[in-house]
C-alpha positions in Angstrom: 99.0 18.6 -69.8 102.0 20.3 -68.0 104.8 18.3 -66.9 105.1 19.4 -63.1 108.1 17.7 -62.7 110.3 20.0 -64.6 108.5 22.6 -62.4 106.5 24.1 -65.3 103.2 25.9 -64.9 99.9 25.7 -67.4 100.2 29.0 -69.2 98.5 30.0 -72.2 99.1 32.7 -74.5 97.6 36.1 -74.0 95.8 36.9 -76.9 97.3 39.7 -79.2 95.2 41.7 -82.0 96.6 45.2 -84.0 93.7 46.5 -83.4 89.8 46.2 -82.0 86.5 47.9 -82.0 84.6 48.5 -79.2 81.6 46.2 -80.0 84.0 43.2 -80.6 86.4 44.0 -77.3 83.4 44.1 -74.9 81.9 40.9 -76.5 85.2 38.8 -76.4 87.2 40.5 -73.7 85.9 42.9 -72.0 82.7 41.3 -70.2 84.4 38.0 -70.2 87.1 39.2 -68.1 89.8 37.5 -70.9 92.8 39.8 -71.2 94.1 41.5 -74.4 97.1 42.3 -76.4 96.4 46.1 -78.5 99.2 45.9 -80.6 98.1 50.0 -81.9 96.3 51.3 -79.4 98.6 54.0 -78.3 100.5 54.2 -81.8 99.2 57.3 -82.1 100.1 58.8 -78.2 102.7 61.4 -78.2 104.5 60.1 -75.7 105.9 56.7 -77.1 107.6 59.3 -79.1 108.3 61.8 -76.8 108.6 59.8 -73.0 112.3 58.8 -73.5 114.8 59.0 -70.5 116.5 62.1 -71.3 113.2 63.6 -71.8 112.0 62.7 -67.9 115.6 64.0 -67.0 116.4 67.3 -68.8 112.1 68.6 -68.8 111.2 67.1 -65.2 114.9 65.9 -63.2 114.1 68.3 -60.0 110.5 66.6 -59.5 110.5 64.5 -56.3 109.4 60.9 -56.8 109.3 58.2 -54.0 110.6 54.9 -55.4 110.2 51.9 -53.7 112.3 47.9 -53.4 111.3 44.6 -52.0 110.7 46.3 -48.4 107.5 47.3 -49.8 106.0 43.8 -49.7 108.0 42.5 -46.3 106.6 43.3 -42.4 107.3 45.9 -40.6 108.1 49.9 -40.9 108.6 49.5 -45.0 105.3 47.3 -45.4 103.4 49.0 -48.1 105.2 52.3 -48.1 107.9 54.0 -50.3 111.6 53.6 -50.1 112.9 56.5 -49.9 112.1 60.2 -52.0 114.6 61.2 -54.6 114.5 63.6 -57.8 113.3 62.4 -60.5 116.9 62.6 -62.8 118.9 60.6 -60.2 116.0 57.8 -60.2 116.1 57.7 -64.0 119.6 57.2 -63.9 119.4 54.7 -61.7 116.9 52.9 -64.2 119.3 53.5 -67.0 122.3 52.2 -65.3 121.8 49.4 -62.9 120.3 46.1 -62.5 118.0 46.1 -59.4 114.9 45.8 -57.8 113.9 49.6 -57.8 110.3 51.0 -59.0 108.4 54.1 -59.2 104.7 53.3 -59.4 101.0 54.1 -59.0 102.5 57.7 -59.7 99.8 59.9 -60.6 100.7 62.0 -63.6 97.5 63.5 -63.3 98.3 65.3 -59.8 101.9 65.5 -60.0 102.9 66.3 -63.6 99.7 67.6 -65.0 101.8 68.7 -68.6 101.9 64.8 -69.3 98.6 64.3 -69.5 98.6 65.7 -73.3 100.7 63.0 -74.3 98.1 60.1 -73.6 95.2 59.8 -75.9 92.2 57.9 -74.0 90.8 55.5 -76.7 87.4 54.8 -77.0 87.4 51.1 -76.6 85.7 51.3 -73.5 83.3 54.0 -71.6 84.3 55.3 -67.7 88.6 55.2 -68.3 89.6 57.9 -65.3 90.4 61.3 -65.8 92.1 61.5 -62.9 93.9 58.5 -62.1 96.5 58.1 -64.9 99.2 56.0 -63.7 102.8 55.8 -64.7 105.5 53.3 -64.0 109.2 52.7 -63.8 111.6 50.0 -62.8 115.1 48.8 -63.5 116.2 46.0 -65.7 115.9 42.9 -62.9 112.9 45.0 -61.2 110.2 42.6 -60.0 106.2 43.3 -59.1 105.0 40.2 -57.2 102.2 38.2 -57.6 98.9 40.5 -56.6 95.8 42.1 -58.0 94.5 45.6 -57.9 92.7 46.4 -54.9 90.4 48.6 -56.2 89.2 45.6 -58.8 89.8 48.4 -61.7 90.0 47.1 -65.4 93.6 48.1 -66.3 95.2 48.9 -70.1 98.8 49.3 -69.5 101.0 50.4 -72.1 104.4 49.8 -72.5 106.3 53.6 -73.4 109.8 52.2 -74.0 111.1 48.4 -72.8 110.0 44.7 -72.4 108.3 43.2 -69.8 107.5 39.8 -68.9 103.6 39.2 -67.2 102.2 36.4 -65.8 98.4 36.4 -65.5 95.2 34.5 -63.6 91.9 35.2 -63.1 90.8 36.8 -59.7 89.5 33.3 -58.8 92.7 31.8 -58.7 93.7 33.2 -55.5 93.4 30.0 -53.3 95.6 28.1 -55.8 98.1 31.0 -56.1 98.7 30.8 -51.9 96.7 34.3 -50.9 98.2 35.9 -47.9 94.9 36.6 -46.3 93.5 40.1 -45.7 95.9 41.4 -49.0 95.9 41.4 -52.3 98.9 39.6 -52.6 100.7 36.5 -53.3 104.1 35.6 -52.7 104.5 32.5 -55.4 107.6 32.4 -57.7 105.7 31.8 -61.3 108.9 32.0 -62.5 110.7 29.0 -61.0 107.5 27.1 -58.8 108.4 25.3 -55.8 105.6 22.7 -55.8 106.6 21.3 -52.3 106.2 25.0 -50.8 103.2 25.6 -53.0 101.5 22.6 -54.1 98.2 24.0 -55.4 100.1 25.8 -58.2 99.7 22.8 -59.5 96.0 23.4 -60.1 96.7 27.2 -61.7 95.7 28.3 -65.0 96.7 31.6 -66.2 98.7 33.5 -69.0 101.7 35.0 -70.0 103.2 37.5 -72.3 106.2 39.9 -73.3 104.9 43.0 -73.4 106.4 44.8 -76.5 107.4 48.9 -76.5 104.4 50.7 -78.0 101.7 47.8 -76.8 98.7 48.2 -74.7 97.7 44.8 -72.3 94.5 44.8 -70.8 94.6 43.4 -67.7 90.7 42.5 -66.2 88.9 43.7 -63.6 90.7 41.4 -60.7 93.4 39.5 -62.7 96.4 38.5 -60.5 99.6 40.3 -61.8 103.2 39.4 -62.2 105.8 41.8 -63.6 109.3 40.9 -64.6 111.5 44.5 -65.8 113.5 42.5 -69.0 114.9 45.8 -69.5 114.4 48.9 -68.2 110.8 50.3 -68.5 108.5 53.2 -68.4 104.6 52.4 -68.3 101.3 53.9 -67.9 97.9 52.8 -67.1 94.3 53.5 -67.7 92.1 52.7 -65.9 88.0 51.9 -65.4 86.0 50.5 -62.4 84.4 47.1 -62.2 81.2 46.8 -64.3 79.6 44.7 -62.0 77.9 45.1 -57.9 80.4 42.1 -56.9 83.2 44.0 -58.2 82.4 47.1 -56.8 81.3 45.6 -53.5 84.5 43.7 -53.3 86.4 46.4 -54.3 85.0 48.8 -51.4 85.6 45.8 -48.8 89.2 45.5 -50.3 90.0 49.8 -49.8 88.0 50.2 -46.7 88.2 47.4 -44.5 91.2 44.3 -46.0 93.4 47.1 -46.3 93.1 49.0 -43.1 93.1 45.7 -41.0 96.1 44.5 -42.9 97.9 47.9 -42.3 96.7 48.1 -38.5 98.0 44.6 -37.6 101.2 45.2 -39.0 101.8 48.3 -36.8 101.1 46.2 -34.2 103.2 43.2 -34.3 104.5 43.7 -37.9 106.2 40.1 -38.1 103.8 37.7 -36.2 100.8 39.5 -38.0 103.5 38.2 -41.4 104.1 34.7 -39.9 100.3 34.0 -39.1 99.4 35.3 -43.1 102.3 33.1 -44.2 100.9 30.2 -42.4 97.4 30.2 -43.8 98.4 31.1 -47.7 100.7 27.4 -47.0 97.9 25.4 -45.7 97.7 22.4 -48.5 94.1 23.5 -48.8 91.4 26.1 -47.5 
């Protein structure tokens, strides 16, 4: 039992394996939504040999990339939108440099740097990964992504390229306990130091954490709440696959098409009590 007291949280151990076949993955992990450690799933990708920061600089430094900070997550103008666009070398410098709160994410290699793609092998762990949605991540030693789940409900395999991170996992139906700003898919809890006063149903979490190693693959469920600390300065990418179940897809839809285009109207139109009100509810001792 955790020992509130000293502000702790109960958080187990992600599981972590070398490697997994298919038939074993779906039966323990996959359709019971339990996330995953793939210590070699990727050992065999170009790119954990190839993706360094000089690379990125000297083969793609004049590619645009937006970037975004804590305004991303905070009402008005910069709510859910980049913070600012700048070429691709001076953003990895400022990875390899500084200590701050600076990512690049959600950026479609795919679209935008199709020559990548040959660098990622798509395992066969799992049927329906995307094609087109390949998704790769930066962020600066100190970089933080808060509390939230994807809205698309997508079962995620992110593999760390090169640097540590530190993730803190629960199940999509830990929402209410994690304070859910309604109408988002976000949370705004510090699982890192828990205030039990401002959030006393942390108390009643249960969810995981795990230092993601260079080189390792961590498969993140179909709705599992996310928490990314940047121990060092990192370059990701994701796979992704839909939801293999009507709920999932359903809520997923409702999430895209209607949550998200609420949440985005309201805040054009009175950005900060639209915040407040969200703030209030996600504080309520209980729903």
């Amino acid at each position: 039992m955790s020992d509130f007291s000293q502000n702790s949280l109960e958080l187990a151990p992600v599981d972590i394996v070398k490697t997994i076949n298919k038939k074993d993955f779906s039966g323990s992990y996959f359709t019971s939504l339990k996330p995953l450690v793939i210590q070699d799933l990727a050992k065999s990708w170009p790119a954990l040999k190839k993706w360094t920061p000089d690379f990125f600089k000297n083969q793609h430094g004049s590619q645009q990339v937006k970037v975004y900070d804590g305004s991303f997550v905070e009402a008005g103008k910069g709510y859910m939108s980049n913070a600012k666009l700048i070429s691709f070398k001076d953003y990895i410098k400022t990875v390899t440099t500084s200590s701050q709160d600076l990512r690049m994410f959600l950026y479609n290699i795919k679209s935008e740097i199709p020559a990548l793609v040959d660098d990622v092998i798509f395992p066969s762990i799992v049927d329906g990964l995307s094609k087109q949605f390949i998704f790769m991540f930066f962020g600066c030693k100190g970089s933080v992504t808060q509390m939230h789940f994807d809205i698309d409900m997508s079962h995620v395999f992110h593999t760390a390229i090169f640097g540590r991170k530190t993730i803190t996992l629960y199940p999509f139906e830990q929402g209410n306990n994690l304070h859910r700003y309604p109408f988002t898919c976000r949370s705004y809890v510090n699982v890192h130091q828990p205030d039990f006063k401002l959030h006393p149903r942390l108390k009643d979490t249960q969810g995981f954490r795990v230092t993601l190693e260079p080189g390792e693959t961590l498969y993140i469920p179909s709705g599992y709440w996310h928490h990314f600390v940047y121990d060092e300065a990192s370059c990701a990418i994701s796979l992704r696959c839909p939801s293999q179940t009507w709920q999932g897809k359903l809520q997923g839809f409702y999430n895209l098409i209607i949550m998200s285009s609420l949440d985005r109207l309201m805040n054009k139109l009175s950005p900060q009590s639209w915040f407040d009100w969200k703030k209030r509810q996600a504080l309520k001792s209980s729903l």
